[in-house]
N, C-alpha and C positions, 0 to 999 in steps of 0.2 A: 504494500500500500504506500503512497505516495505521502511528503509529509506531509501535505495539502491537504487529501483528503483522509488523512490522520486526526488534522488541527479541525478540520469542519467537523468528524464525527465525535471530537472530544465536543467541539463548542455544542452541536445541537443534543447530546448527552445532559450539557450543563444546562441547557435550557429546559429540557424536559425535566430535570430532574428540582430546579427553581420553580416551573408550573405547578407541579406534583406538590411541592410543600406552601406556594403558596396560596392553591385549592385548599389545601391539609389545614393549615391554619384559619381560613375564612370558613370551614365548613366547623371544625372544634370550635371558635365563637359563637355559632349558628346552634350547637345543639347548647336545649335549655335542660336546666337540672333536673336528675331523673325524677326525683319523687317519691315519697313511700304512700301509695293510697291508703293501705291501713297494715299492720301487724297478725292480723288473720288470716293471711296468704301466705302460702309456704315458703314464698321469696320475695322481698322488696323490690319488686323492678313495678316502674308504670306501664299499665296497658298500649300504653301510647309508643312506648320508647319504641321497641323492635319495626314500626309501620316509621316512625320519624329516622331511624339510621336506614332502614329503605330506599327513603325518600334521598336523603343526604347523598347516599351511596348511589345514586340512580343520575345524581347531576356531579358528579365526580369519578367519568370512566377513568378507569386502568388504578383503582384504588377498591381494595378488598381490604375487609375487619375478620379477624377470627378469633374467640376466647369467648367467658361465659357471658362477657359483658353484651354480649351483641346475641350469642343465640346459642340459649342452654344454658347448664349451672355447674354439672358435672364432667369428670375428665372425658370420657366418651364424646358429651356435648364438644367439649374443647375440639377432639380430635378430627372429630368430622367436619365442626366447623371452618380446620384449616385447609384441609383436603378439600372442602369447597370454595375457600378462598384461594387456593393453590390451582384448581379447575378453571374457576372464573380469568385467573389474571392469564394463565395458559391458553385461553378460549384467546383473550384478546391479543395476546402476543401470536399465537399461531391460526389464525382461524382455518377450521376445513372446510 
């Protein structure tokens, strides 16, 4: 590769990667605090959250969340949830 098109593939790298976190940053300002509706539910999360990180995740392609915070509570939840963020971001990177 030429250094040319070395220096451009470093440059459009650094710009994707400045897009990427400053989506990242304006969409964590955007989510509002999660909430505890009440203590009689077997987990503190609000109804609302999982349809609002959706939403968030839906106008910030090539960005994928996985852990319980986002969907699920338990290690399994964790696990599969990466494997679908790992899916998703591969979808986009390679499409068939």
């Amino acid at each position: 590769m030429a250094d040319d098109d070395y220096t451009a593939s470093l440059h459009a790298v650094h710009d994707s990667w400045e897009k990427l976190t400053e989506t990242h940053s304006a969409l964590l300002h955007e989510l509002p605090p999660a909430g505890v509706p009440s203590w009689d539910r077997p987990f503190a999360q609000s109804e609302r959250h999982g349809a609002r990180i959706e939403e968030l995740l839906s106008r910030a392609p090539g960005l994928a969340l996985a852990g319980n915070a986002y969907h699920g509570v338990g290690v399994p939840d964790c696990i599969h949830s990466a494997q679908q963020a790992a899916e998703t971001l591969l979808g986009q990177l390679y499409p068939s």
